[in-house]
DOVOLO-999305 format. One record per residue (C-alpha): residue number from 1; x, y, z. Coordinates in pm, whole numbers. Example, Ala and Ser with C-alpha at 12.3 -4.5 7.8 and 13.67 -1.06 7.14 Angstrom:
<atoms>
+-----+--------+--------+--------+
! pos !     px !     py !     pz !
+-----+--------+--------+--------+
!   1 !   1230 !   -450 !    780 !
!   2 !   1367 !   -106 !    714 !
+-----+--------+--------+--------+
</atoms>
This chain:
<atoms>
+-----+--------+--------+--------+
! pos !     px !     py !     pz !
+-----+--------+--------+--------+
!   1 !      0 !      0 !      0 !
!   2 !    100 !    369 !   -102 !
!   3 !     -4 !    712 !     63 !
!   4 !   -170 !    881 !   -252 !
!   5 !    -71 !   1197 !   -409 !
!   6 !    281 !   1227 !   -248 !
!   7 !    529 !   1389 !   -469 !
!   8 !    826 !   1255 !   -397 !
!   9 !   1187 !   1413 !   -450 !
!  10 !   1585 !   1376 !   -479 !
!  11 !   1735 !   1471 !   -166 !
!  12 !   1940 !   1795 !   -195 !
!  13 !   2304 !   1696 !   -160 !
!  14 !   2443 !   2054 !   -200 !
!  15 !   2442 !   2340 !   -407 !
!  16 !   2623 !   2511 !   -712 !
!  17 !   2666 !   2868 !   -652 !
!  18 !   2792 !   3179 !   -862 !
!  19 !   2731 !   3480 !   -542 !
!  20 !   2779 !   3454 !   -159 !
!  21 !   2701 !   3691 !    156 !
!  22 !   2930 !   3939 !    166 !
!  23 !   3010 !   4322 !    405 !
!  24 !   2771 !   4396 !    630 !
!  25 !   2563 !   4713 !    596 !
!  26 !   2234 !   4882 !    716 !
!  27 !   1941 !   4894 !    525 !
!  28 !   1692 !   5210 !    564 !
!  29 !   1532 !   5105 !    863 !
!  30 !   1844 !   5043 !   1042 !
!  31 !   1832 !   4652 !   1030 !
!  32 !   2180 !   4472 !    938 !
!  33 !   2238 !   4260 !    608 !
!  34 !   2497 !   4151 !    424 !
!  35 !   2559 !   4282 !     82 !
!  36 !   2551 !   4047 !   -207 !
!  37 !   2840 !   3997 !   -384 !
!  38 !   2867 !   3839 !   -713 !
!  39 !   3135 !   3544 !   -854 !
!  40 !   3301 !   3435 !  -1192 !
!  41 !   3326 !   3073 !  -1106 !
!  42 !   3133 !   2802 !   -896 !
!  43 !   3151 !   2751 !   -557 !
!  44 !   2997 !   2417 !   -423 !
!  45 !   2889 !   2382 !   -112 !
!  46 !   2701 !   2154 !    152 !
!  47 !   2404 !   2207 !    316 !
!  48 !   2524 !   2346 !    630 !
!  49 !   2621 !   2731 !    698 !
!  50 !   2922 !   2859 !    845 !
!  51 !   3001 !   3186 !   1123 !
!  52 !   2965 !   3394 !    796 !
!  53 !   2653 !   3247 !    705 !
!  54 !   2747 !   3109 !    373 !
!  55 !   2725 !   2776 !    287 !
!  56 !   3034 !   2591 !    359 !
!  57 !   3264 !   2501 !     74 !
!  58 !   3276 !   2112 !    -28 !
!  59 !   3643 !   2074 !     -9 !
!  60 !   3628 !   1725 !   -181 !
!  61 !   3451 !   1817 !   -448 !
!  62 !   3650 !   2116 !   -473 !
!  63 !   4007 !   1921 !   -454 !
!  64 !   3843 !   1728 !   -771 !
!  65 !   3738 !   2074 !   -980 !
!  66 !   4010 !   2311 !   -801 !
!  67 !   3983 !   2608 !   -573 !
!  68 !   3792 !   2860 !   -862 !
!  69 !   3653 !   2625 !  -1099 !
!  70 !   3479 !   2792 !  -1398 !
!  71 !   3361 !   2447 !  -1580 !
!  72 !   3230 !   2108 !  -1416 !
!  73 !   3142 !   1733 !  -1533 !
!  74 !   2788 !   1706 !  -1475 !
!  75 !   2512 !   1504 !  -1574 !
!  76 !   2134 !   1497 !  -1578 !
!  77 !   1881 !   1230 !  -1443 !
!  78 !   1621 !   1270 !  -1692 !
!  79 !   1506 !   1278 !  -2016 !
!  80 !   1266 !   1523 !  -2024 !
!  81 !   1356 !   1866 !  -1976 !
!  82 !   1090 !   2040 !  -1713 !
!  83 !   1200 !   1751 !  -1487 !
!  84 !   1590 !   1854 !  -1481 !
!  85 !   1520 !   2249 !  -1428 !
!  86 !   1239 !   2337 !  -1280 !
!  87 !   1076 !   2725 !  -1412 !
!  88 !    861 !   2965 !  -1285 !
!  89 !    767 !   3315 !  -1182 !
!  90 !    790 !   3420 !   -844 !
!  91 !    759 !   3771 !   -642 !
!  92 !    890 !   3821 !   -297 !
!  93 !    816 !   4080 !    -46 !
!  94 !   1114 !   4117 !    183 !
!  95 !   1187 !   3712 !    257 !
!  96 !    852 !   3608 !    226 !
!  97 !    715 !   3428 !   -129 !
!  98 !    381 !   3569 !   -182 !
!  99 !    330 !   3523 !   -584 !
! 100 !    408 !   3255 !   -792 !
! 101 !    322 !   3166 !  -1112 !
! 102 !    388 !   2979 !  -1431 !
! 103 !    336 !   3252 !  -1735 !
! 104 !     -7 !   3226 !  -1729 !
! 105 !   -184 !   3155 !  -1416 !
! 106 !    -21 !   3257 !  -1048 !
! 107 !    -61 !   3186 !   -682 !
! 108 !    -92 !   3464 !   -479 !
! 109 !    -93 !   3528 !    -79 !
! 110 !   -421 !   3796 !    -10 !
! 111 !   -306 !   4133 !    139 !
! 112 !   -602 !   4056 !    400 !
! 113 !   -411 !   3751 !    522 !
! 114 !   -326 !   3361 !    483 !
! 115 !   -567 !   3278 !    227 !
! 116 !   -478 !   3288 !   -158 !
! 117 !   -651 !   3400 !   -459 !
! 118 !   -564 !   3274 !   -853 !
! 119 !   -437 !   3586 !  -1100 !
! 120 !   -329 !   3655 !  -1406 !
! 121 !     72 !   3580 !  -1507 !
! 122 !    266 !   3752 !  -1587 !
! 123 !    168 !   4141 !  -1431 !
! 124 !    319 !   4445 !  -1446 !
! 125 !    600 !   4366 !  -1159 !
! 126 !    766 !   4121 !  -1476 !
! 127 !    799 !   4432 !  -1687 !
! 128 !   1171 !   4606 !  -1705 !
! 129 !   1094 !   4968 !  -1608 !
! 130 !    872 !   4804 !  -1277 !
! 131 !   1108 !   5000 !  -1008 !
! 132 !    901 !   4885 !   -690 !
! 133 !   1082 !   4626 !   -419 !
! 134 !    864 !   4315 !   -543 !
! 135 !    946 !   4297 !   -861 !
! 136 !    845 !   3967 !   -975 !
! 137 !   1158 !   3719 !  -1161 !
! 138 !   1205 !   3436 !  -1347 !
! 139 !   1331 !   3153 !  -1135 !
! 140 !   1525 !   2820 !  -1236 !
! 141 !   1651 !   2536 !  -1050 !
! 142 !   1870 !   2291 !  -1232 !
! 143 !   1930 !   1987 !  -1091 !
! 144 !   2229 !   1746 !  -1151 !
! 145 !   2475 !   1540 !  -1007 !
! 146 !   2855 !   1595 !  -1038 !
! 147 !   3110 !   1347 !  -1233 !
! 148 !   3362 !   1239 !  -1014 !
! 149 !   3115 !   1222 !   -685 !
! 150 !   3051 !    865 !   -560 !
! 151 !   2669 !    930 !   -440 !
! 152 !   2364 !    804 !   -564 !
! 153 !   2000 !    946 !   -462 !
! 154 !   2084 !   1302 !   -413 !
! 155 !   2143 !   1600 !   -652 !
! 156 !   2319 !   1940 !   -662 !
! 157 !   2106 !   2228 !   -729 !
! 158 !   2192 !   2517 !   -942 !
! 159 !   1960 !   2809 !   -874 !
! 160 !   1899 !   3131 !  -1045 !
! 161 !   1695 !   3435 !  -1114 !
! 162 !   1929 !   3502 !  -1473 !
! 163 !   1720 !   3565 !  -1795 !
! 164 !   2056 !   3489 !  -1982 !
! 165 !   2131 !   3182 !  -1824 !
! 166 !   1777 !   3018 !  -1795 !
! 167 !   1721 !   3083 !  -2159 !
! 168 !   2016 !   2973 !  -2254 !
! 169 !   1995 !   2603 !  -2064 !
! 170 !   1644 !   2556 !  -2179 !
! 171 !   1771 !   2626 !  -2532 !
! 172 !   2066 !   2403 !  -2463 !
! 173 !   1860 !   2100 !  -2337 !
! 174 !   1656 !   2131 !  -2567 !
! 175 !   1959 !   2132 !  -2897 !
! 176 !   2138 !   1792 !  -2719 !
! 177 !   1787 !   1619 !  -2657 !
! 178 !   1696 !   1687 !  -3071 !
! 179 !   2081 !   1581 !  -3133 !
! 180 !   2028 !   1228 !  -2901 !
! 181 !   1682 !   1190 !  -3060 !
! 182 !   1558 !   1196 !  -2720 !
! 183 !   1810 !   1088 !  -2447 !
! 184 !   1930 !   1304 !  -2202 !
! 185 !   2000 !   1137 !  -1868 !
! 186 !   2359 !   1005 !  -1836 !
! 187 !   2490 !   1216 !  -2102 !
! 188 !   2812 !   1372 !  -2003 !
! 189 !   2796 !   1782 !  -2034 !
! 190 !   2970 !   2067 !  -1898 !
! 191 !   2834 !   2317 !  -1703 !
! 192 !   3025 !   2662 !  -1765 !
! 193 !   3020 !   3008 !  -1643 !
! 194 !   3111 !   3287 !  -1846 !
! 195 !   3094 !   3656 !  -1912 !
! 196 !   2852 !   3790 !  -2169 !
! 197 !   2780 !   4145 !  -2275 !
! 198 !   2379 !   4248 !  -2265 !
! 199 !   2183 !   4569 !  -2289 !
! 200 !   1966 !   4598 !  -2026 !
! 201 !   1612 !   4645 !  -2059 !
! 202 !   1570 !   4854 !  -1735 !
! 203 !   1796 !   5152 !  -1869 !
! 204 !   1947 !   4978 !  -2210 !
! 205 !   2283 !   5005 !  -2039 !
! 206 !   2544 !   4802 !  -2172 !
! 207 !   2698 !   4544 !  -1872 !
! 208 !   2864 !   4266 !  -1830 !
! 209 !   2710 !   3955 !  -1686 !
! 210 !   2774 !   3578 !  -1593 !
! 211 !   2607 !   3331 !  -1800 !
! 212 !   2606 !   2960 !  -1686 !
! 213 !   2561 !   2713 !  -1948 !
! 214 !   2526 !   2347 !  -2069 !
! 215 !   2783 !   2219 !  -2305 !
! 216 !   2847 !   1847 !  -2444 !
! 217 !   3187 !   1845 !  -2561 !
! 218 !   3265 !   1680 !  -2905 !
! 219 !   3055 !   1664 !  -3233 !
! 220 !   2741 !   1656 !  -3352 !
! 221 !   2762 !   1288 !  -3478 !
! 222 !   2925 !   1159 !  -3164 !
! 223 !   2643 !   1262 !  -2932 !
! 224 !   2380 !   1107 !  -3188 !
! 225 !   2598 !    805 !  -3134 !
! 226 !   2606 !    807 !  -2784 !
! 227 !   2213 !    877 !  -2755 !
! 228 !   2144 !    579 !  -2961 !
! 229 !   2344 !    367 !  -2752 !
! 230 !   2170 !    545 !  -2446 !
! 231 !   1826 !    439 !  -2578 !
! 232 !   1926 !     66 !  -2665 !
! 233 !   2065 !     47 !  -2311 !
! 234 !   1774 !    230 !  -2149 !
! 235 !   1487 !    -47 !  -2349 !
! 236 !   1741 !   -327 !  -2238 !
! 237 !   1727 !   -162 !  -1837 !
! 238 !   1346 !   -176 !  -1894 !
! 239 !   1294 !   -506 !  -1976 !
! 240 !   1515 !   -634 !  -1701 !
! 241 !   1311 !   -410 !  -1451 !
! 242 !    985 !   -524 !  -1589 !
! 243 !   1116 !   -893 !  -1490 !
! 244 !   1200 !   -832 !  -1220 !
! 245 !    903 !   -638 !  -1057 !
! 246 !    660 !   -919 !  -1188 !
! 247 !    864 !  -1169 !  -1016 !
! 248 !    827 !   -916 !   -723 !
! 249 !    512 !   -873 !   -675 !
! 250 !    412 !  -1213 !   -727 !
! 251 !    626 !  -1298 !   -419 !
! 252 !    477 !  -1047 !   -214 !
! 253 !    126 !  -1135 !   -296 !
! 254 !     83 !  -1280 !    -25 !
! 255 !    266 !  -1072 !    252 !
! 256 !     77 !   -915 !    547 !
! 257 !     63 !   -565 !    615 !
! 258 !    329 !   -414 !    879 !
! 259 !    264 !   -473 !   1261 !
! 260 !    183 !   -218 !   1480 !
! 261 !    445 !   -289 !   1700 !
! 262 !    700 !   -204 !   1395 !
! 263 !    565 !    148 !   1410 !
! 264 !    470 !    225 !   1752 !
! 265 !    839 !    383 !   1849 !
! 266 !    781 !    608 !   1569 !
! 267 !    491 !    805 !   1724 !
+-----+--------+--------+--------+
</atoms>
């Protein structure tokens, strides 16, 4: 027996990061923060924050990629590509989420309190010249795990609020998956960071950015080659699997459900 409806997920083994916490300073109202400050490489980290409340480094990971890394060996753990980055809208008031949204329907927290009311998406806050304090972003969380890591069941997650960058991967993804005729999962790729010159759309001010990207290093005809070998292996897998849960479930048929007694301590 299964609880319904549960969504299960990958357990976050750390995270990919381009920014950290930096000086301290004073906003208007006289409360203390600390000022962002931005990177031109990766920095991975655990889950756990240190007396500067960043994230602490993963010095194994980083004795693998170096001190300043500016490229990893990644790979993905699906095929499809809304289940390796997850997209959305989402609007913020101080700390606190209170609009979310997928382009064209949102989730928003009422004014009056707790409850929350559907609304159009996107709204004026997505617009460049919107100058208030919740201005409503794109958001992307990439999920993948690193080559050279010995862990399975968890993932590193990349997360940003970059137009650049989510465009990019999306576009990227979505090149390799034509190229594979399909396959994704497994396929070696490089995630980069690099700068990139863009107007902006606020003020049309020319600046320099960092872009992270998704790269699969070699030829066109080599990664059709190795996502046809990726699909034979994959049908192979799923014949094995579909074996082996028959033979499963017909030897569980039988089996009673669990005891009390193995779930009393739990409660």
């Amino acid at each position: 027996m299964m609880i319904k409806n549960l969504n299960p997920t990958l357990a976050e083994r750390g995270k990919i990061k381009i920014g950290i916490k930096g000086e301290s300073a004073k906003s208007a109202r006289g409360n203390d923060y600390q000022l962002p400050k931005k990177l031109d490489h990766f920095r991975i980290v655990g889950m756990e924050k240190g007396a500067d409340n960043n994230f602490i480094v993963d010095r194994e990971i980083h004795k693998l990629y170096g001190p300043t890394p500016k490229e990893i060996a990644v790979r993905l753990l699906y095929d499809d590509i809304e289940s390796n980055i997850a997209t959305r809208y989402a609007c913020y008031k101080g700390r606190q989420q209170w609009c979310t949204g997928d382009g064209e329907r949102a989730v928003r927290i009422h004014p009056d309190g707790g409850l929350k009311e559907e609304t159009k998406c996107p709204c004026e806050r997505q617009t460049p010249d919107y100058k208030g304090k919740d201005k409503c972003k794109m958001n992307g969380a990439l999920s993948v795990i690193i080559d050279g890591v010995e862990v399975v069941g968890g993932v590193w997650k990349f997360r940003t609020t970059s137009y650049n960058t989510i465009m990019g991967v999306l576009g990227s993804l979505a090149l390799i998956k034509k190229v594979t005729g399909g396959p994704l999962a497994g396929i070696p790729l490089r995630m980069k960071i690099s700068p990139k010159t863009v107007v902006s759309p606020a003020d049309n001010k020319v600046q320099t950015v960092q872009v992270v990207s998704l790269e699969y290093k070699g030829s066109s005809e080599s990664l059709q080659e190795l996502g046809y070998q990726k699909a034979l292996q994959q049908e192979k897998h799923n014949q094995r699997m579909g074996n082996i849960e028959q033979e499963v479930k017909r030897i569980t048929a039988t089996a009673t459900d669990i005891v009390d007694e193995d779930v009393v301590d739990e409660f």
